[in-house]
C-alpha angles and dihedrals in degrees: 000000000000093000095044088056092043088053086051094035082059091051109054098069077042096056086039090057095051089047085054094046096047093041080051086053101054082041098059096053090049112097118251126228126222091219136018091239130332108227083255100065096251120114117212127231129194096242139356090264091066089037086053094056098036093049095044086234135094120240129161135188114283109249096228135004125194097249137032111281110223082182148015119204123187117195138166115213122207090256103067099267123145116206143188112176120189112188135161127175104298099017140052125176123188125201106197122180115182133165085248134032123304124201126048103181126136115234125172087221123066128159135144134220137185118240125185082335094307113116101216120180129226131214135183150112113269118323099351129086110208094176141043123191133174134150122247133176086345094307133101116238114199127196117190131174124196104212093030132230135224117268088251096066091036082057091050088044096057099040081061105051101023 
């Protein structure tokens, strides 16, 4: 009976070493934010590839923007967005993809084009377009620029990243 309580006396730190490896493990693969919560219910990631897997959909950096990027920020927001901004000192552009829609906005000018087969729909106020949507894979991809920018180079954007 001694011996047999010395064999599982010498298990146990054994067993609790292999919980702690495999939990390590699973660890490992989770993507890691960069902060607990920002005050505004997002929570931030170090690229598009750890947003991807905390937010359950798939978003990659945009190819180009239309301005110089002095940061990129990825964040996943308690409602199931997915977001990349890339912002400098005078412009900041957002690409959003959600499973719903995703902007509510009201604009007095709405169109829609085709693009490589995909019907995206442009909104803006006069001769600026501030946001671009359009539906890919089931999910709603969003493009929207602060400052705006003509149909012309919103076309050029999105023949680029889409």
């Amino acid at each position: 009976m001694k011996k047999r309580m010395i064999i599982i006396a010498a298990g146990i730190p054994l067993l609790l070493l292999m919980v702690i490896g495999v939990k390590a493990l699973f660890d490992r693969n989770a993507p890691k934010p960069i902060n607990e919560q920002t005050p505004w219910g997002a929570t931030e990631y170090a690229d598009a590839k750890d947003l991807s897997k905390a937010a359950g959909v798939e978003i990659n950096d945009l190819k180009a923007i239309p301005f110089d990027a002095k940061e990129i920020i990825y964040q996943h927001y308690e409602n199931g967005v997915a977001e990349i901004i890339y912002q400098n000192e005078t412009d900041a552009l957002a690409y959003r993809v959600s499973k719903s829609a995703a902007d509510d906005e009201a604009y007095s000018d709405l169109h829609t084009l085709n693009l490589k087969g995909t019907v995206i729909t442009l909104k803006g106020k006069g001769k600026k377009v501030f946001v671009a949507e359009y539906s890919k894979d089931g999910n709603t991809h969003s493009i929207h620029i602060q400052n705006g920018i003509d149909e012309k180079g919103m076309r050029e954007l999105l023949d680029k990243n889409i």
